[in-house]
N, C-alpha and C positions, 0 to 999 in steps of 0.2 A: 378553721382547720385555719405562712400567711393566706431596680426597683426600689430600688428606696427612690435676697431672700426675707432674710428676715424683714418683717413688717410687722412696723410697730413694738408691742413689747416683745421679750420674751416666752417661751410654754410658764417658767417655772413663775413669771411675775402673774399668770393667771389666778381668779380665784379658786379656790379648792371647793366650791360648792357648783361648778357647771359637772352636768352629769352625762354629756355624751362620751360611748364608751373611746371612740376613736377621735382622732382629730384627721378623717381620711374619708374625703365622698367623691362620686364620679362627677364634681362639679366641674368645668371648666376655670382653668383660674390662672392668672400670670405666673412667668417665671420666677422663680426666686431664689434666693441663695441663704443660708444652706438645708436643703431639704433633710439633710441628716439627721437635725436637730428635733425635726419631727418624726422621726422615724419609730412607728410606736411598740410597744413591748405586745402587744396583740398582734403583732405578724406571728408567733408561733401558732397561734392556732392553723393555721396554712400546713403546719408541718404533723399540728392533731389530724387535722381534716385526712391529710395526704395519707399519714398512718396507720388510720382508721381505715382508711379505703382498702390498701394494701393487706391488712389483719383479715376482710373481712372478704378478698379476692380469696385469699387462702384460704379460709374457708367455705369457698366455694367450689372451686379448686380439691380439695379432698372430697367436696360430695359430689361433684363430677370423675373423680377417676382420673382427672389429668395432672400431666406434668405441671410442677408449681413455675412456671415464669414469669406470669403476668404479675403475681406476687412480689417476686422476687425485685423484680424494676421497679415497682411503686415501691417497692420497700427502701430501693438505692435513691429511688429519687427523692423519699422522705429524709431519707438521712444527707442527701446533697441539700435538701433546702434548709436542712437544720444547722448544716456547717455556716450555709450563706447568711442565711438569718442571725445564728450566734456572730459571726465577723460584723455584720451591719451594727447589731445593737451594742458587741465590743467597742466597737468604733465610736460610737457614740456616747457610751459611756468616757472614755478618754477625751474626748474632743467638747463633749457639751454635757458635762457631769449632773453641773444644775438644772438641767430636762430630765436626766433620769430622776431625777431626785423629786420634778414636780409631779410624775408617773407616780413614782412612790406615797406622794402626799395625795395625791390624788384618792376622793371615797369613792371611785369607780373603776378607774385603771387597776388601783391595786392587787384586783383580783385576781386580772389578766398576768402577774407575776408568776405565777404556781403554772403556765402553758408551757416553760421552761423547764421544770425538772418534770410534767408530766409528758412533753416529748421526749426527754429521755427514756421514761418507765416504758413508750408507747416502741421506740427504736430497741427495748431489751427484748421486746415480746417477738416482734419483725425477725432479731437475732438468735433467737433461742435455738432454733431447728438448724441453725447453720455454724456456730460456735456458741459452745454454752460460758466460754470464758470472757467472749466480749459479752455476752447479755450479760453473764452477774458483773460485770466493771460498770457498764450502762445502767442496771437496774440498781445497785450501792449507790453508785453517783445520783441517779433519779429519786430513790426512797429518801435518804439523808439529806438533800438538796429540799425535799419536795416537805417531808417534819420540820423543816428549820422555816419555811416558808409558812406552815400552817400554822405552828404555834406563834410566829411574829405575828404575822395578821390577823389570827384569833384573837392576842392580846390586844393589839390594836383598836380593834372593836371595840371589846371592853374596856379600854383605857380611857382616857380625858379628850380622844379627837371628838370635834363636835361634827356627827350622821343625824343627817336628815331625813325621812321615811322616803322623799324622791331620790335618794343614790342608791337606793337598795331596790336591786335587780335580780335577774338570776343570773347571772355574771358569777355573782356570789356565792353561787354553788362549783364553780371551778376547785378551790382548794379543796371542797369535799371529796369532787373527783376521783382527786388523782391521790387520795387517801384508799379507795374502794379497786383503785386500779394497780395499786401492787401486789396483791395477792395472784394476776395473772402470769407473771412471768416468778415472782416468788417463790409459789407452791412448787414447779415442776423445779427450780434452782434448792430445794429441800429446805427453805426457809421459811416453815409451818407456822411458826408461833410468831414470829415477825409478821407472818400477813396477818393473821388471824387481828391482832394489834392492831397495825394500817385499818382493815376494813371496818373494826367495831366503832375506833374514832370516827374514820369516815361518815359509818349509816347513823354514828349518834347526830354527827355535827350535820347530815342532812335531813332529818327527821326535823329537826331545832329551826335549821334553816328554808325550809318545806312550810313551816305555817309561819312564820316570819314576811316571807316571797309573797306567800297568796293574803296576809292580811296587806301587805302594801298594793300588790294588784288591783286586789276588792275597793279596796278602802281609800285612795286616795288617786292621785290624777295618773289618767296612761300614761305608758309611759312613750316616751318622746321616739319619732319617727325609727331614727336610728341604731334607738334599744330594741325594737320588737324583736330581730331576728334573736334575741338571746333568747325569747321563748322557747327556742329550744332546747337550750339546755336542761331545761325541766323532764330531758324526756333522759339525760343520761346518768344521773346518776341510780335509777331503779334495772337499766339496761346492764349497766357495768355491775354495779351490785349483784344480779342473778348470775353475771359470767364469772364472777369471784365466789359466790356463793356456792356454785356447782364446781369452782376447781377447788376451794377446801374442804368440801363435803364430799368427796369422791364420785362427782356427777351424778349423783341422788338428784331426783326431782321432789321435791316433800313440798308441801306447804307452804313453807318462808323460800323457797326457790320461786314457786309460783307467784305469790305475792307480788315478789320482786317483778317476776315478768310481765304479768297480766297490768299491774302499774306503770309498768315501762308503756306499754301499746297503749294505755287509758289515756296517757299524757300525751302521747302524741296528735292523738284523736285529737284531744283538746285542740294541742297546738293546730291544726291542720283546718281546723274552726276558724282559721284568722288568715289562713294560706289568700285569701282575696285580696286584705288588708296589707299582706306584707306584699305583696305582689306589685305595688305600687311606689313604693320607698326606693329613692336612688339608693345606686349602688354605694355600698361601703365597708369598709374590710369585717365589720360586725355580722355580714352576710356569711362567714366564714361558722358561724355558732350554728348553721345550720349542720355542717359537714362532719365532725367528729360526732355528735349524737346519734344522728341517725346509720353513722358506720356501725358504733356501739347496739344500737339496737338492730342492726340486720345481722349484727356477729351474735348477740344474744338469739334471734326466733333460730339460724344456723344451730345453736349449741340444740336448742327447746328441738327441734326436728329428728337431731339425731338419737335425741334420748326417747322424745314419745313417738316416733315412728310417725307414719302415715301421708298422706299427699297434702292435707289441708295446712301443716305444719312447714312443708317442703317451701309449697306454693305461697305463704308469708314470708319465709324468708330471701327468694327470688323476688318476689314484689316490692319488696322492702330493698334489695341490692341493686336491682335494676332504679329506683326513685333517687339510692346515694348515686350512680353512675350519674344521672344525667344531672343530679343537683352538681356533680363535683365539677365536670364538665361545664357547666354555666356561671360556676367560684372561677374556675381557670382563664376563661376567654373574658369574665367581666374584669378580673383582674390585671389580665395582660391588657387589657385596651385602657384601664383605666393609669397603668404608668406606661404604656406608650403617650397618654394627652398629659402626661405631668400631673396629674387631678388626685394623687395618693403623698401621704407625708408631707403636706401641706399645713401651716398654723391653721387653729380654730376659728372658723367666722360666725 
């Protein structure tokens, strides 16, 4: 879901084959100047995570019966950290171009590019109930921003950069995402045949990229400390998929609804298999890949509850919202303590 010297070289004179996603841990480290330069383009996930939260208060929020506020704050505060975030990495862009640029070269960062117009898509959805004219400004900007992102970096892949089986993460499933994610705000703005689009590319390009992930996982060495928390992202794009699925299907539960869903909870399982493992790894802003997924899937069992009824359905999706509150809550205080010690947007050691 994300505050923001130099020593030694440059980010952009790094090589393009080191594969941590961040260059940000709760190490203790000297002052240095200028942290800006490190400032990485995976802060917006901070502003997924935050957005997710808020999405997924409000729908808690309507199956409570109460007034939407708690919503409505997380939602202003998503879009204040969107603004802060976008001025940090504007900044940076103007002042240390050649960092962006090794971001961009980068075969792991790159992914983290598409957190960008999918916090827009995620602030249309926030906006939708409260003016439909800023959502459709936010979700155009977010869809068109977020195709011009997927098709670069898909050609990318397939072009002449030399990928190695170790940069290939679930990270990589990000641009899928937020291909699956505009059909949410889309459908209710009457732009039917425009999602339907977004999501079929989306679930091809994660389906493709689904046994890609898990032949690298199986097959070749873990992955490094401060990739595991991407694991979770394995668990969103079948979550977001079933919330897109049921809004262009007229919230039909059929078959390929379920798929989607029962896949989403399978994966989390999985991931939840390693919850020991990860439980161990300093803190670092990659800790964030926990927070939008798991918002996506407590927003998913909320939708699955109110279409099949019943307490067992209710009762997952409260368990499931109650586990984002306290993950979110533990992203926030690890975060704020780790730029009160200087210890984030720091070069790579």
């Amino acid at each position: 879901m994300p505050i923001i010297g130099r020593r030694g070289t440059a980010l952009a004179s790094r090589p393009a084959t080191r594969t941590p996603m961040t260059d940000t841990t709760a190490d203790a480290v000297p002052e240095a100047t200028p942290r800006l330069e490190h400032f990485p383009v995976s802060f917006f996930a901070t502003v997924m995570g935050t957005a997710g939260l808020a999405i997924a208060t409000h729908r808690l929020e309507l199956l409570l019966g109460t007034r939407q506020i708690a919503s409505l704050v997380l939602g202003g505060i998503a879009a204040g950290l969107f603004v802060a975030v976008a001025a940090f990495y504007a900044a940076k862009l103007v002042r240390h171009r050649k960092a962006v640029v090794a971001e961009w070269r980068h075969p792991v960062r790159l992914s983290f590019f598409p957190t960008i117009s999918i916090s827009l898509l995620l602030l249309s959805i926030i906006a939708l109930p409260l003016d439909r004219a800023v959502a459709g400004v936010l979700w155009t900007a977010g869809a068109a921003l977020h195709l011009t992102f997927s098709l670069v970096i898909l050609s990318t892949w397939i072009g002449h950069r030399p990928f190695e089986p170790p940069h290939l993460n679930p990270a990589w499933f990000i641009p899928a995402v937020g291909n699956i994610i505009v059909p949410l705000a889309g459908v209710p703005l009457g732009h039917v045949e425009i999602s339907w689009f977004f999501f079929s590319f989306g679930v091809m390009f994660w389906i493709v990229l689904l046994t890609l992930v898990f032949n690298r996982l199986i097959f070749h060495n873990p992955l490094p400390d401060r990739l595991l928390p991407t694991l979770m992202i394995l668990v969103a794009p079948p979550a977001v998929g079933f919330l897109a699925y049921t809004k262009l299907d007229g919230g039909v539960l059929d078959g390929f609804a379920r798929l989607f869903f029962y896949a989403g909870i399978g994966l989390f399982l999985l991931v939840a298999t390693k919850i020991g493992q990860m439980a161990r790894i300093r803190f670092a802003l990659s800790w964030w890949a926990y927070s939008f997924p798991l918002a996506a899937l407590a927003s998913a069992a909320s939708v699955f509850a109110e279409i099949i009824g019943g307490t067992p359905a209710l009762v997952l999706f409260v368990a499931l919202y109650a586990v984002l509150a306290v993950v979110l809550a533990i992203l926030v205080v690890a975060t704020m303590r780790a730029i009160a010690a200087g210890a984030i947007c720091q070069p790579e050691h």
